[in-house]
C-alpha positions in Angstrom: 0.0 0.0 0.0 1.1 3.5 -0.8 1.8 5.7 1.9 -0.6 8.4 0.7 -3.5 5.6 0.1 -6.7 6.0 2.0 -6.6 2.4 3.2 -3.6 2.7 5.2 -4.7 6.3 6.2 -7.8 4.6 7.6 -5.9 1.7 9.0 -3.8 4.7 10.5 -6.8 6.8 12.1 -8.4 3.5 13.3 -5.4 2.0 14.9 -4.7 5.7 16.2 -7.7 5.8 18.7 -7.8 2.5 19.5 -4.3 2.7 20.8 -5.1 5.9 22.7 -8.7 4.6 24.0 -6.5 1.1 25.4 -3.7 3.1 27.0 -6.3 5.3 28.3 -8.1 2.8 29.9 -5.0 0.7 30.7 -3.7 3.6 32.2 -6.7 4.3 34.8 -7.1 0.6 35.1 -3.4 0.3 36.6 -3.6 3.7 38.4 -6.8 2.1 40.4 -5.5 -0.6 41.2 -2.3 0.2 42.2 -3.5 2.4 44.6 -6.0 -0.4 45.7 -3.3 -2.8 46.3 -1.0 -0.4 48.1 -3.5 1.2 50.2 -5.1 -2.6 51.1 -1.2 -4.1 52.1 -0.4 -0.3 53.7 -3.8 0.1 56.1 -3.4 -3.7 56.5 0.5 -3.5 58.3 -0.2 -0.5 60.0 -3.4 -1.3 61.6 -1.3 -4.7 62.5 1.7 -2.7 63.4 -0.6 -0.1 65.8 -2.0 -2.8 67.8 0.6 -5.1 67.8 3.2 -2.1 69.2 0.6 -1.1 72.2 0.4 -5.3 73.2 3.7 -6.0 72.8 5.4 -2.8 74.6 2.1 -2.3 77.5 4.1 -4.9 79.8 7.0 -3.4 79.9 8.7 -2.0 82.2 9.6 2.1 82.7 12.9 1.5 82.1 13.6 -2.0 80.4 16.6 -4.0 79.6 18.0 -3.9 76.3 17.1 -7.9 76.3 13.5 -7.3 77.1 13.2 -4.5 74.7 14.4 -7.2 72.0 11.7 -9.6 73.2 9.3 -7.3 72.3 10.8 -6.5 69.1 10.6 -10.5 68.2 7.0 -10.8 69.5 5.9 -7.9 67.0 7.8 -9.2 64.2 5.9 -12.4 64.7 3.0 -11.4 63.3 1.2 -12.3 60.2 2.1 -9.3 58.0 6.0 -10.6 58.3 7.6 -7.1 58.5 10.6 -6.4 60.6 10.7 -4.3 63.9 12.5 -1.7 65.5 12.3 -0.6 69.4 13.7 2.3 70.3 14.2 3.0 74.2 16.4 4.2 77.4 17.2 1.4 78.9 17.6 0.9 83.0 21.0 1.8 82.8 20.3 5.2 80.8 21.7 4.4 78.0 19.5 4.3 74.6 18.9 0.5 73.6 17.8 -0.6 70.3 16.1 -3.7 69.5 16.0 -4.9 65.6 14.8 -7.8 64.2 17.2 -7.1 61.3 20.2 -6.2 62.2 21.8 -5.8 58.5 18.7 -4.4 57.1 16.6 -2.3 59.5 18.5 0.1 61.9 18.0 3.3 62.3 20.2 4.6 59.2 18.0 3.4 58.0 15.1 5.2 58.7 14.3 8.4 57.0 15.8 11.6 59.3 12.5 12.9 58.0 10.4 9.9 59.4 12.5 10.0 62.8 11.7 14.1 63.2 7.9 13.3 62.5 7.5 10.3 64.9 9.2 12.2 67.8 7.8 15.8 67.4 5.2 16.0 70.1 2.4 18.3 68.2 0.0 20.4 70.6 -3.3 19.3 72.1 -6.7 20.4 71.0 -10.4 19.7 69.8 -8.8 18.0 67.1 -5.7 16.3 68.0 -6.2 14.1 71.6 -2.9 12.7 71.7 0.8 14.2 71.4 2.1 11.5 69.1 0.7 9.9 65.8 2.1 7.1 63.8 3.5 8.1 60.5 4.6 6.3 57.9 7.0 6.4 54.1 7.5 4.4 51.0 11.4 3.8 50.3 13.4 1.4 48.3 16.0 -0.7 49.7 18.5 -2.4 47.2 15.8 -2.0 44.3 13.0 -3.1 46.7 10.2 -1.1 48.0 9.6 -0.8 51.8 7.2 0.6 53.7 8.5 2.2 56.8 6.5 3.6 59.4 6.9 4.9 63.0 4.9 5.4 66.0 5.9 6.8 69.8 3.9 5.8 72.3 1.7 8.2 74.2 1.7 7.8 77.6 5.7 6.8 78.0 7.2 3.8 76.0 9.2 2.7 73.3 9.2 4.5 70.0 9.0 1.4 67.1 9.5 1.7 63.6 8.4 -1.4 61.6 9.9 -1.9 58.0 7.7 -4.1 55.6 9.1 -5.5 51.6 6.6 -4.2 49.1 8.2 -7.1 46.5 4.9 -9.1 46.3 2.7 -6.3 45.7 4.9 -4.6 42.8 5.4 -8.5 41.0 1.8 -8.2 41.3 1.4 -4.8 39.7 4.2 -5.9 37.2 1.6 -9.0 35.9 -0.5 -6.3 36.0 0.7 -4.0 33.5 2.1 -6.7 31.5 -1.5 -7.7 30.9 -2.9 -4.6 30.3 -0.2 -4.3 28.0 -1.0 -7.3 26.1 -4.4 -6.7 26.5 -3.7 -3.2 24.3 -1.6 -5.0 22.0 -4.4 -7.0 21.5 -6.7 -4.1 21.0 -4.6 -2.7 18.6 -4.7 -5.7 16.0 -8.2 -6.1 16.3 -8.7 -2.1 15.3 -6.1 -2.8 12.3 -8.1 -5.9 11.3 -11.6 -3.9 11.5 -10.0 -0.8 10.0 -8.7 -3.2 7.3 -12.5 -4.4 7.1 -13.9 -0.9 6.8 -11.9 0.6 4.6 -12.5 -3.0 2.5 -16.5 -2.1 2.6 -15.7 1.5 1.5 -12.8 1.3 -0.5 -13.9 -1.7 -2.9 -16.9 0.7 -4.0 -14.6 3.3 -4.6 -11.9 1.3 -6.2 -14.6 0.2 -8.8 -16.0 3.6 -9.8 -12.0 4.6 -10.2 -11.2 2.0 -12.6 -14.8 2.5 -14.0 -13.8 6.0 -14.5 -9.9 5.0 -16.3 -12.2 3.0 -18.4 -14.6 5.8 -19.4 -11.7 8.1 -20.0 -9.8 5.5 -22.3 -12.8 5.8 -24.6 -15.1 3.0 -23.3 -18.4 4.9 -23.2 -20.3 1.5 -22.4 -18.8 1.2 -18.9 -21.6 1.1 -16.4 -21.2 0.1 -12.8 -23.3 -2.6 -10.7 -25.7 -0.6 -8.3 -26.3 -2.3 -4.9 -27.9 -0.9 -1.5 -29.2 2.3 -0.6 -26.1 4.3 0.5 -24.4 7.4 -0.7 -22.0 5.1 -2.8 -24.9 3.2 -4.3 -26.1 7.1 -5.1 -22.4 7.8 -6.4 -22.5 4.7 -8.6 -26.0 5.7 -9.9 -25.1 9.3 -10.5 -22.0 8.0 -12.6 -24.0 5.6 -14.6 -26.3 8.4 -15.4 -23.3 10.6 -16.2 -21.5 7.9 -18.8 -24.6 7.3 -20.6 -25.3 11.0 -20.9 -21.5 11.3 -22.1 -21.9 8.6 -23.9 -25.4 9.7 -26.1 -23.4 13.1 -26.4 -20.3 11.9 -27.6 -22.3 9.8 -30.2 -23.7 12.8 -31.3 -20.9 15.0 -31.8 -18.8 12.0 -33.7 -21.6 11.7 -35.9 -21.3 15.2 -36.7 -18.0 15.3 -37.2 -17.7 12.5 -39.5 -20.4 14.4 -41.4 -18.7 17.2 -41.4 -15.3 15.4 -42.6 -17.5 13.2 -45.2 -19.1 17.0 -46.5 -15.8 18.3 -46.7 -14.0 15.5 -48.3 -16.6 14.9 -50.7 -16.9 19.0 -51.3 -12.4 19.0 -52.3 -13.6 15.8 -54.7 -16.5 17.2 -56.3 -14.3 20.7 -57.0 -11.6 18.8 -58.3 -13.1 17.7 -61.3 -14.6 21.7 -62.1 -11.1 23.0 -61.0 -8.9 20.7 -63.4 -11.2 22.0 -66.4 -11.0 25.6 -65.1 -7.1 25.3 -64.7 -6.6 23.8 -67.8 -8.5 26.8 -69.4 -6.4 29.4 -66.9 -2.9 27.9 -68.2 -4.7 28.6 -71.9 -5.7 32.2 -71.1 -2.1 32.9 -69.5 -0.5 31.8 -72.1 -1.9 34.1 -74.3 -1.8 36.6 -71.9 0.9 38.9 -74.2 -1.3 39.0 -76.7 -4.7 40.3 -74.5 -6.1 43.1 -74.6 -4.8 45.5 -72.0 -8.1 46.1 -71.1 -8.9 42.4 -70.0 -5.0 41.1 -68.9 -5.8 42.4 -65.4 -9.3 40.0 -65.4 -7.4 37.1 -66.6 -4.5 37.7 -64.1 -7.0 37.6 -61.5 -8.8 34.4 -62.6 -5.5 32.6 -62.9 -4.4 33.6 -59.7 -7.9 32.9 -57.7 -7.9 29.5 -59.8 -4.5 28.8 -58.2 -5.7 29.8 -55.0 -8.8 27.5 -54.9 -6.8 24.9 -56.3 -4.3 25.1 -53.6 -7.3 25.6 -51.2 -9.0 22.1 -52.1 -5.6 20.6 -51.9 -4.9 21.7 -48.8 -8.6 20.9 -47.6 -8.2 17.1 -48.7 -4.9 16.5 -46.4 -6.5 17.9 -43.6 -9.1 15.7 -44.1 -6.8 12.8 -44.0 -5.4 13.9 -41.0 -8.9 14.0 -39.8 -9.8 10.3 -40.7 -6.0 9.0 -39.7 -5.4 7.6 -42.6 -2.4 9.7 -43.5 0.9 7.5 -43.8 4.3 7.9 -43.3 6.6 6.6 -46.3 9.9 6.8 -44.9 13.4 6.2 -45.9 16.6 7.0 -45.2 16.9 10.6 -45.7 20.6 13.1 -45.9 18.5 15.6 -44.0 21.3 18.4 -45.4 20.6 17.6 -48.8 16.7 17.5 -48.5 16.7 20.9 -46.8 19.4 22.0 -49.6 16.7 20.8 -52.4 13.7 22.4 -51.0 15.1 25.7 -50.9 16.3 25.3 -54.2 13.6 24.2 -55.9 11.9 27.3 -55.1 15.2 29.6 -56.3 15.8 30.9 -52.9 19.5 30.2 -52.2 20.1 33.6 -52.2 17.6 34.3 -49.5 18.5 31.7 -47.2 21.4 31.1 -45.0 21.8 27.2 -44.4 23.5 25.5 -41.5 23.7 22.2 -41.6 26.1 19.7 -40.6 26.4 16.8 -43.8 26.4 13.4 -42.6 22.8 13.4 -40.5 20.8 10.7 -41.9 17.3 10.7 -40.6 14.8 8.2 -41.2 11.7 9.9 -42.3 9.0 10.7 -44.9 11.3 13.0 -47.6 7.7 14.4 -49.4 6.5 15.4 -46.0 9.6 17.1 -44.5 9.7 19.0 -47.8 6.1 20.3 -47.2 7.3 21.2 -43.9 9.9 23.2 -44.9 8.6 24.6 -47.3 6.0 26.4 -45.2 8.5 27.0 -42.5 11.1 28.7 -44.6 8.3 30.3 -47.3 6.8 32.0 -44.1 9.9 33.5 -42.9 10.8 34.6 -46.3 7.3 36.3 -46.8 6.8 37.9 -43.7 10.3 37.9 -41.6 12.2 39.4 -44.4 15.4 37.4 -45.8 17.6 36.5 -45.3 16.5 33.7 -43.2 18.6 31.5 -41.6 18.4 27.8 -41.5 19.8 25.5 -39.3 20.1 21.8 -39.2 21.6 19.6 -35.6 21.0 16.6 -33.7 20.2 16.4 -29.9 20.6 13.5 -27.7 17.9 13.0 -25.4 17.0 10.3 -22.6 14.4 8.7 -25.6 17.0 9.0 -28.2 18.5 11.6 -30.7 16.2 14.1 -31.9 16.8 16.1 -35.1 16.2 20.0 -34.5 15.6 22.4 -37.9 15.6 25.6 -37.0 14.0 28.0 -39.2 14.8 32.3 -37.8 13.6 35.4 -39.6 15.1 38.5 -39.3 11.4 40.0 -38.8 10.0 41.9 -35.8 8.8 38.6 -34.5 5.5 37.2 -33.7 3.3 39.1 -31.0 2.5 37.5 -28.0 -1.4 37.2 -28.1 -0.8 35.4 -31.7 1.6 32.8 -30.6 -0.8 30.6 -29.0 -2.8 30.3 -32.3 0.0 30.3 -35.1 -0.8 26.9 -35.5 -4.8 27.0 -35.4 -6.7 26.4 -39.1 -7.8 29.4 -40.4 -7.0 31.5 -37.7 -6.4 35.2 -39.0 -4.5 37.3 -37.1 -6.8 40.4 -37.9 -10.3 40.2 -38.1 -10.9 43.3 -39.8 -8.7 41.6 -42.9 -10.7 38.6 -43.4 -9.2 37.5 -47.1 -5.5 37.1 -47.5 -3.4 35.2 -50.3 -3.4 32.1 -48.1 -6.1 29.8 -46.4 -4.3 29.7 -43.5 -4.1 25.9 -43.1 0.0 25.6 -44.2 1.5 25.7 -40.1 -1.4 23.6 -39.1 -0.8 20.9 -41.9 3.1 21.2 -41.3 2.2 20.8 -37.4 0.4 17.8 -38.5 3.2 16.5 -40.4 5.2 17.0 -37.3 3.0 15.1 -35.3 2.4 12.0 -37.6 6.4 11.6 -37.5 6.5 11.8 -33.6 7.7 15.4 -33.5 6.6 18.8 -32.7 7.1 22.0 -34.0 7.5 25.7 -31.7 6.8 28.9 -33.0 9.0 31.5 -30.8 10.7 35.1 -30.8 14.3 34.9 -31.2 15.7 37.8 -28.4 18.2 39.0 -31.4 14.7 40.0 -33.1 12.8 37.9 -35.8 10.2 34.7 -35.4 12.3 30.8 -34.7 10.3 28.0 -35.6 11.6 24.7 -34.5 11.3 21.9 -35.8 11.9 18.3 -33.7 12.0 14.9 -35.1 13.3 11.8 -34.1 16.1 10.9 -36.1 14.9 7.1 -35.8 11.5 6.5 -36.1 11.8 2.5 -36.3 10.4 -0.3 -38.2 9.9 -0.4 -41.8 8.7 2.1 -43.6 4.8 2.3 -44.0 3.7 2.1 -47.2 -0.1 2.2 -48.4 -2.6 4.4 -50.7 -4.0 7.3 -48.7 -7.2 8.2 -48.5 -8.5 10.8 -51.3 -5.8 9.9 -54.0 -7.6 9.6 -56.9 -6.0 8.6 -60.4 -2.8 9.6 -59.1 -3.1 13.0 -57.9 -3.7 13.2 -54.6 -2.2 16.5 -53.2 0.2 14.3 -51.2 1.8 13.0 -54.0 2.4 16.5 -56.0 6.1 17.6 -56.4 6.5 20.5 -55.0 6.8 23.2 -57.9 9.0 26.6 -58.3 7.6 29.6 -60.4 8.7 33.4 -60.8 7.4 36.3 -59.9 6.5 39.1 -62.7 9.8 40.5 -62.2 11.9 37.3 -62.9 12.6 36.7 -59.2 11.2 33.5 -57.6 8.9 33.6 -55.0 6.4 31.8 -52.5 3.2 32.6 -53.5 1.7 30.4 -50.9 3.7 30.4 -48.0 1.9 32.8 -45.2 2.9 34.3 -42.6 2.5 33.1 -38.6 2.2 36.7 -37.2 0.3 39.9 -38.4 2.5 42.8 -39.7 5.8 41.3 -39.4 7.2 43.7 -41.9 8.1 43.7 -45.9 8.9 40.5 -47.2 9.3 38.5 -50.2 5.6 39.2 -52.2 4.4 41.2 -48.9 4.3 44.9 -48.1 5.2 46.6 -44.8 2.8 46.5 -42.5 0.3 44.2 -44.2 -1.6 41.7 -42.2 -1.5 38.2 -43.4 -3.2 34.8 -42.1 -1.3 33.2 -39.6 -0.2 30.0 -41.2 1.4 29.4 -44.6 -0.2 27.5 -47.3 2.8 25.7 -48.5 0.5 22.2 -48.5 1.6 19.1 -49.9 2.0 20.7 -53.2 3.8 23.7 -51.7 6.2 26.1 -53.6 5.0 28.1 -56.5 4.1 25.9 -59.2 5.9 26.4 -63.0 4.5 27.3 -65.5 4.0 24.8 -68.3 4.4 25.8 -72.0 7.4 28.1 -71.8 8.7 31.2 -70.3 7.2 34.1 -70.4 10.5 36.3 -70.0 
């Protein structure tokens, strides 16, 4: 048992006031009869002593001969109570005589001075005292016996005797005593541990049962119900949490079933666009190709349908790999992966080596998922470039931890970082930083899908401000994810050209320069960037999905 457990704490408490109820009563119990016993044996000898000291020492002379004083001394001794004697007396001859029944135990050494000075003071007659001298009497111990000495003078003229009596039977008496009581308490003490142990049995078992009841409910077994029986507040308790599950359980129902609507209405919604958007595109990459020889008056329209086309494109794309995430059937495809080199292609795929700084140590070999670390690259580094401002710096080490060796990416702007009430929701879908700026080049799904990608490898990604100045996102993944590497369709991949599958693309910008044109930013007006102007106010989250990076365009270049 746990220190900390209610059983012992029970078995404690009970065990607790039984022992101070039994040493209690122990305690009174020995106290009472102690004082029985000792004033029985005391009132017993003296009364014996009393009587026997005015017989013996009546017939004797004024003034009596040492010999006839130890008569007298034997006589008393020879009583029933077997206690030893002492006579104390001028004798005919004048001198003091003392008779002892003892000699190398009872003489006057050793009587108390005290007792001797109370036996002999002669106290002053009145209403309430009749007789000069009184008998007095004193517990001692002799050689790790108790005595009980007492002394008397007679009134009247006559000896003054001092009887000493052993104490030894009584105290082996109290000793059996206290052993017993002891024992008895002992006794009492198990038997409260054994009906404390009982107790806390009949209210712990009960409880013990609604707590793994409880583990089971929150593991995701909705069905658990517990057996109701008697009338007592934990029968109630068990009711109330039956009641509670099957509430939880009719709710939970409800809200899975309207999720999985809403994940069947929004996979079904990407497929049924798919089909209009690969017409539309194909007509887009028509119109754009012919865009030199437009009319002026029309190029902006069919810049704008190209564009939006792209954007709805990428925005069903996007949609279908969080739905996958959604329904779990995302996979990891993994392989031994140069981590330098696939951070080295992603950036230049997209034509920005010149806007990138790259750290990274050659040699790290990581076992991972090369399309999905490219996507989340892509939006990590597209982000920083858009909204952080180049040149961004990228960073690529190992950590050893107590699970392992982690790989850490670090991804750092040189931006006027993230504020502080955004940095909780830089990972959020659709969250926009700006409510007044509902529409911005991205859908802001790109950190959340990355975050996903993250997760489905056993990572985690950070969004942070760097104390230089400028946004760090870092990126943590186990450099060994172990086992074989997963392979299987996902969900949604249709003919081929499901979004996960897509090579990421590169295109230009009108001026020749390559560009993101889907990477967004994880912070409100973070500054001038690469395709953003100062002080705009982006989505938080990048786009850069499974298809991220700019796509080329097919047929030609324009420049």
């Amino acid at each position: 048992m746990r220190w900390t457990s209610l059983r012992l704490r029970l078995v404690f408490v009970f065990a607790l006031v039984a022992l101070t109820a039994a040493v209690s009563a122990s305690g009174i119990a020995y106290w009472l009869n102690r004082n029985t016993v000792l004033d029985r044996t005391q009132n017993s000898a003296l009364n014996d002593f009393h009587k026997s000291l005015e017989d013996s020492t009546r017939s004797l002379p004024l003034r009596p001969h040492c010999a006839e004083l130890q008569d007298a001394a034997r006589q008393m001794a020879g009583g029933p109570q077997n206690y030893a004697v002492l006579l104390v007396m001028r004798g005919a001859d004048g001198r003091q005589c003392v008779a002892t029944t003892d000699k190398d135990l009872f003489t006057l050494k050793t009587v108390p001075q005290s007792l001797q000075t109370a036996v002999n003071e002669k106290r002053a007659l009145d209403d309430g005292n009749r007789v000069p001298y009184h008998m007095y009497w004193q517990r001692k111990e002799l050689h790790d016996t108790p005595y009980l000495v007492a002394g008397a003078r007679m009134n009247g003229g006559g000896p003054t005797g001092y009887m000493l009596k052993s104490l030894a039977t009584e105290r082996q008496d109290l000793n059996s005593l206290a052993w017993s009581l002891g024992i008895a308490t002992a006794l009492a003490l198990v038997g409260s541990a054994l009906l404390a142990q009982a107790a806390a049995t009949t209210v712990l078992r009960p409880v013990q049962r609604l707590g793994h009841a409880a583990r089971q409910l929150g593991e995701g077994r909705l069905d658990t119900r517990l057996r109701v029986t008697g009338t007592d507040e934990l029968a109630d308790l068990s009711r109330t949490f039956n009641r509670t599950a099957e509430r939880l359980e009719q709710r939970v129902a409800e809200l899975s079933g309207r999720e999985a609507a809403s994940r069947r209405f929004v996979a079904d919604m990407s497929h049924e666009l798919r089909t209009p958007l690969t017409a539309i595109t194909a007509v887009t990459e028509v119109l754009e190709e012919e865009e030199d020889s437009l009319d002026p008056m029309i190029a902006p329209a069919v810049k704008l349908v190209v564009s939006e086309t792209r954007r709805l494109n990428d925005l069903v794309e996007n949609l279908m790999e969080v739905t996958r995430f959604d329904a779990g059937t995302a996979r990891l495809v993994q392989d031994d992966v140069d981590v330098a080199d696939q951070v080295t292609a992603c950036i230049d795929a997209r034509a920005w080596l010149d806007a990138v700084e790259l750290d990274a140590e050659r040699g790290i070999v990581a076992r991972l998922d090369p399309r999905r670390l490219d996507v989340i690259l892509a939006n990590l580094i597209g982000n920083a470039l858009k909204h952080g401002g180049s040149p961004v710096r990228v960073s690529v080490r190992t950590q050893t931890t107590p699970d392992g060796e982690d790989l850490l990416i670090r991804v750092r702007d040189h931006g006027p970082g993230i504020p502080q009430e955004v940095l909780p929701h830089v990972f959020d879908r659709f969250y926009k930083a700006s409510a007044s700026r509902p529409r911005s080049e991205g859908s802001g799904l790109g950190l959340s899908i990355a975050l996903e990608n993250a997760h489905i490898h056993g990572g985690e990604i950070t969004a942070a401000n760097s104390p230089e100045g400028g946004a760090v996102f870092t990126l943590r993944l186990p450099v060994g994810t172990g086992g074989a590497a997963e392979e299987g369709q996902e969900d949604g991949q249709e003919d081929g050209q499901g979004a996960a599958q897509e090579t990421p693309k590169a295109s230009e910008t009108p001026d020749g320069t390559a560009g993101s044109e889907r990477a967004e930013d994880a912070a409100p007006g973070t500054g001038s960037g690469s395709g953003s102007a100062p002080g705009s106010d982006p989505d938080v989250g990048p786009d850069s999905g499974p298809d991220s990076g700019p796509r080329r365009k097919e047929g030609g270049d324009r420049r």
